[in-house]
C-alpha positions in Angstrom: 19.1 -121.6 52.5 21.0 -120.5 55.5 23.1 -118.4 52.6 20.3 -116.6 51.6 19.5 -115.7 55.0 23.0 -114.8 55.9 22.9 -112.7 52.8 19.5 -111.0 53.8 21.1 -110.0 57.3 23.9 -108.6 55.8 21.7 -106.7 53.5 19.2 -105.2 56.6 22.1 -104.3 58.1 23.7 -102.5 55.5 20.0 -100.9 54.8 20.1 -100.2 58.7 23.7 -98.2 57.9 22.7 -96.2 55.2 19.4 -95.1 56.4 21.4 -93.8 59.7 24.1 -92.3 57.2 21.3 -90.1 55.7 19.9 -89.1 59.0 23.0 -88.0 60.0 23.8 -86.3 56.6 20.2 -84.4 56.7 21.5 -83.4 60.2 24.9 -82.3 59.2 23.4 -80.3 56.6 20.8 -78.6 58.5 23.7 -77.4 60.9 25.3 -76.2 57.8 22.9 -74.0 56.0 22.5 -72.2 59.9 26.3 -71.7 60.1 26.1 -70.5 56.4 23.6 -67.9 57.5 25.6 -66.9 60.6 28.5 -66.4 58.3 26.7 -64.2 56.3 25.2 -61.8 58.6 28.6 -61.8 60.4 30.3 -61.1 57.4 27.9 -58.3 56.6 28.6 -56.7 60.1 32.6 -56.6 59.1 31.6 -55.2 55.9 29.7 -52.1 57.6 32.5 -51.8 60.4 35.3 -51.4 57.8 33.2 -49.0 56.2 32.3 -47.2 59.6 36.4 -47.3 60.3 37.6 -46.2 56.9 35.1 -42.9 57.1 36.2 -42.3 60.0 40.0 -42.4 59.3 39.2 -40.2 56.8 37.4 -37.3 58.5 40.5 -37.7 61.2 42.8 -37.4 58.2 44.5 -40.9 59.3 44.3 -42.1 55.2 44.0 -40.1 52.1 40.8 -39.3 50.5 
């Protein structure tokens, strides 16, 4: 008997672990997905500033056309 309850309070334990893991995974990939937007928009901005820089180079005759 005292086994089986040993074995029980290793189990709740373990159950206690793994529901904390997904709590903290949920989190993690809730910050994720924002940082994934950021990344996006951010990248976007480059994107229209290189474009920006480029057209300007080129009225400036800095590149060829």
């Amino acid at each position: 008997m005292a086994t089986d309850n040993l074995v029980l309070e290793h189990l709740r334990a373990i159950r206690s672990t793994v529901e904390r893991l997904s709590e903290d995974m949920q989190e993690v990939k809730g910050r994720l997905g924002i940082l994934e937007q950021q990344y996006a928009i951010i990248s976007n901005r480059f994107d229209r500033l290189d474009d920006r820089v480029l057209r300007i180079e080129k009225r400036l005759d800095l590149v060829e056309a």
